[in-house]
C-alpha positions as CSV (number, residue, x, y, z in Angstrom):
1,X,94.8,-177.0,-152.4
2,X,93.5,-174.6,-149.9
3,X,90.9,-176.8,-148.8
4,X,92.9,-179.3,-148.0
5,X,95.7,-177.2,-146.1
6,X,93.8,-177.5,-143.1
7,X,94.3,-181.3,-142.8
8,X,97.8,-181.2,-144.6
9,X,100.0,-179.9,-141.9
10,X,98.5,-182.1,-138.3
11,X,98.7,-185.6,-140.8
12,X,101.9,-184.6,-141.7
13,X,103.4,-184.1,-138.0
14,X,101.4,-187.3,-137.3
15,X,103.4,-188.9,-139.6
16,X,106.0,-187.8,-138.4
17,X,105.2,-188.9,-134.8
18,X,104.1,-192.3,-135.9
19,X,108.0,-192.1,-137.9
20,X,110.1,-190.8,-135.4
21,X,108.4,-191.7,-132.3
22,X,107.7,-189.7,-129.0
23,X,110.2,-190.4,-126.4
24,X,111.2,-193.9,-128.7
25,X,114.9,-195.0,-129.3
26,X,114.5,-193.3,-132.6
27,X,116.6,-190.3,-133.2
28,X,119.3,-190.6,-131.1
29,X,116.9,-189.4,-128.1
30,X,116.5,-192.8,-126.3
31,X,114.2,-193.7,-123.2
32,X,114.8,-192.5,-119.5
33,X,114.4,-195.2,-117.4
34,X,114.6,-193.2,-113.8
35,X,116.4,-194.9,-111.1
36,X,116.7,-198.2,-110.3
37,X,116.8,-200.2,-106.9
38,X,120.5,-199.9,-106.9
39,X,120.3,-196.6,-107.6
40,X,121.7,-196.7,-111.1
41,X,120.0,-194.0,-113.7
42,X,119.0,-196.0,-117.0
43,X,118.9,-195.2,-120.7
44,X,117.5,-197.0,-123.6
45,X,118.4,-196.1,-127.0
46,X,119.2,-197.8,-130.3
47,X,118.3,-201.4,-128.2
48,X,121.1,-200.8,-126.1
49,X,120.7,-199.9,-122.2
50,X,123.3,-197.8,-120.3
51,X,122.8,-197.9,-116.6
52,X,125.2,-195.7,-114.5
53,X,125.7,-193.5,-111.2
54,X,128.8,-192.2,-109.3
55,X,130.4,-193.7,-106.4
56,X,133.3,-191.8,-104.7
57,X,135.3,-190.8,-107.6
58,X,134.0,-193.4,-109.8
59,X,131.3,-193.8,-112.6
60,X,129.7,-197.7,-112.1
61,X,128.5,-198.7,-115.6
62,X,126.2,-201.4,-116.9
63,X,125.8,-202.1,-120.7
64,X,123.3,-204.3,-122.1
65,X,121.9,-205.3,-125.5
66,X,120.0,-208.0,-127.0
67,X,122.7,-209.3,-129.0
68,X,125.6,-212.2,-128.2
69,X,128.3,-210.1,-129.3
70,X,129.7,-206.9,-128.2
71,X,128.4,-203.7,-126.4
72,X,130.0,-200.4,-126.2
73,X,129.4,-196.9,-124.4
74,X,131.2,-194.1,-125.6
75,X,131.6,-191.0,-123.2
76,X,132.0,-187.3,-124.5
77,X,132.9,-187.6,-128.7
78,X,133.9,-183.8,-129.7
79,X,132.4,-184.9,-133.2
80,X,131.1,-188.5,-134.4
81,X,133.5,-191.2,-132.4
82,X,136.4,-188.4,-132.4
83,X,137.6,-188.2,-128.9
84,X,135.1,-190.2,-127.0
85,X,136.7,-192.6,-124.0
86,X,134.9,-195.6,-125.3
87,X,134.3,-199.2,-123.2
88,X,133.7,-202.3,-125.4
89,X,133.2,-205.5,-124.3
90,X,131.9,-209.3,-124.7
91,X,131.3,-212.5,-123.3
92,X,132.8,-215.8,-124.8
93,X,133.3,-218.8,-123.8
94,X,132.0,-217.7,-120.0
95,X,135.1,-215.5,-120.1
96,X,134.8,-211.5,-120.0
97,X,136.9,-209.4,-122.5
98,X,136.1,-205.4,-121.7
99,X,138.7,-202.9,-122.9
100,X,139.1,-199.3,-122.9
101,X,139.1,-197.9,-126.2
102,X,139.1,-194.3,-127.2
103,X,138.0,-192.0,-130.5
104,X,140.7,-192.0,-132.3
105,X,139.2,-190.6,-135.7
106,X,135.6,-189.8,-136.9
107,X,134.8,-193.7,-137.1
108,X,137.4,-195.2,-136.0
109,X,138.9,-196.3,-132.0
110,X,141.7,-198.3,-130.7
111,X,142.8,-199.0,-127.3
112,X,144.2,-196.5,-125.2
113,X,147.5,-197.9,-124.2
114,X,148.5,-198.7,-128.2
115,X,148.1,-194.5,-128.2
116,X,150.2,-193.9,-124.9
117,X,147.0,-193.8,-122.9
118,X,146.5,-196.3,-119.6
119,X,143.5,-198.9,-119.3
120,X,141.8,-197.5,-116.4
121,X,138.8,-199.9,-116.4
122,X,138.1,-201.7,-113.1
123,X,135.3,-203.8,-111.7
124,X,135.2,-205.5,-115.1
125,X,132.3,-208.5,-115.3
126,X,129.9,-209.5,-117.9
127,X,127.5,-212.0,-118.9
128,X,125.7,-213.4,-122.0
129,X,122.1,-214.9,-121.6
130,X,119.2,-215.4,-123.6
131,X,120.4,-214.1,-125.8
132,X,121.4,-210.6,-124.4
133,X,124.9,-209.6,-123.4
134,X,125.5,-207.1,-120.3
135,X,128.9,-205.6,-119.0
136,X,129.6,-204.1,-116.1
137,X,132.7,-201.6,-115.1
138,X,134.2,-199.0,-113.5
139,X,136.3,-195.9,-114.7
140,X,137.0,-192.8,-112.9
141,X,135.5,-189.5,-113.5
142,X,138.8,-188.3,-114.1
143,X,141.7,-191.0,-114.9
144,X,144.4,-188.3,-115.9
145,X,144.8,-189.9,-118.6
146,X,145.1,-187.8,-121.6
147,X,143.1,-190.1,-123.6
148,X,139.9,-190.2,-121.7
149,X,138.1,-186.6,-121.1
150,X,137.1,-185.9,-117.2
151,X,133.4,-186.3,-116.6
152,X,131.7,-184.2,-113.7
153,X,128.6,-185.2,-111.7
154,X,126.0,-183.4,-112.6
155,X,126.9,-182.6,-115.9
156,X,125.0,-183.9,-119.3
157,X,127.3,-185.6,-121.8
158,X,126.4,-187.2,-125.0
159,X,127.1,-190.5,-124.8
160,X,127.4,-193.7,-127.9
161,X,126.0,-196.8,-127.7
162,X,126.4,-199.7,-129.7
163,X,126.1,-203.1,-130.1
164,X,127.7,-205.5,-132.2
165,X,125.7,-208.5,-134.3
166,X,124.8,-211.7,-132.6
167,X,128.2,-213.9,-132.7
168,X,130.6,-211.2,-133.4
169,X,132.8,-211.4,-130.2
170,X,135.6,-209.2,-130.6
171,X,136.7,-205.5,-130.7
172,X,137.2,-204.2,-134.2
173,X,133.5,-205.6,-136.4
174,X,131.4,-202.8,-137.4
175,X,128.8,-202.0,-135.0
176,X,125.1,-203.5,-135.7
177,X,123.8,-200.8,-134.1
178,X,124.6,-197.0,-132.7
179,X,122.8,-194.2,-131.4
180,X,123.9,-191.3,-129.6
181,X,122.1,-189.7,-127.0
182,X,122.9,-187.5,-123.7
183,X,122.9,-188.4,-120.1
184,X,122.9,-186.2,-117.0
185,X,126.4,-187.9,-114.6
């Protein structure tokens, strides 16, 4: 054994590597994209990109996925979904259909005004093409609302995203994918 301890240890962290990834969506870590033209700071993780950056009071957002259902970002969870303020939306028909959710158990979310909260989502657009799907929104950095937790520029927040399967346009089918990962407002 102890002649082969000396190779044992670097192929298993290569392994690993070659596993996990460096830098890869894998692991909840997901990709920094810098900053774009537009000046929106980009994430990649779990296939689904978050692009985002203040403006006055006001986070823009883009979420995009290859996928022709849904995408979703969830700011802030205390634990799992728990607590999160959480945007889904979907393209059908041509029409847009974005609504502001938040984490209302573990795994589970519902829309803020069924739980006494306010829909606080503006700018709300989308399209689906080739295959991809791609919101865009708006949502204060503090709504008051006691469903959605303030976020502060400059601070890092973990953030969900997910994406539903291809078809699945609505607001309550399991996820086809989720990943957490953090983000710097």
């Amino acid at each position: 054994m102890a002649k082969y301890r000396q190779w044992l240890v670097p192929a298993l962290c290569l392994a690993l590597l070659a596993f996990y990834g460096c830098g890869s969506d894998n692991g909840g870590t997901g990709t920094d994209g810098g900053i774009d033209e537009d000046g929106f700071k980009t994430k990649t993780a779990g296939g689904v990109t978050l692009k985002w950056k203040v403006e006055d009071s006001d986070l823009l957002v883009k979420v995009s996925a290859s996928t022709t259902g849904w995408v979703a970002v969830g700011f802030d969870p205390t634990s799992r979904m728990q607590n999160a303020n959480i945007i889904i939306g979907y393209v059908s028909g041509g029409e847009v259909f974005i609504r502001d959710d938040y984490g209302s158990g573990l795994t589970a979310h519902q829309a803020d005004v069924t739980g006494g909260g306010t829909d606080d989502v503006t700018d709300k657009a989308g399209t689906e093409t080739g295959g991809a799907t791609e919101i865009t929104f708006s949502i204060p950095l503090d709504s008051g609302d006691t469903r959605d937790r303030p976020l502060v520029e400059g601070n890092t927040y973990t953030v969900l995203l997910a994406r539903g399967a291809n078809g699945v346009d609505n607001f309550t089918t399991e996820h086809g994918a989720k990943t957490p990962t953090t983000i710097t407002i």
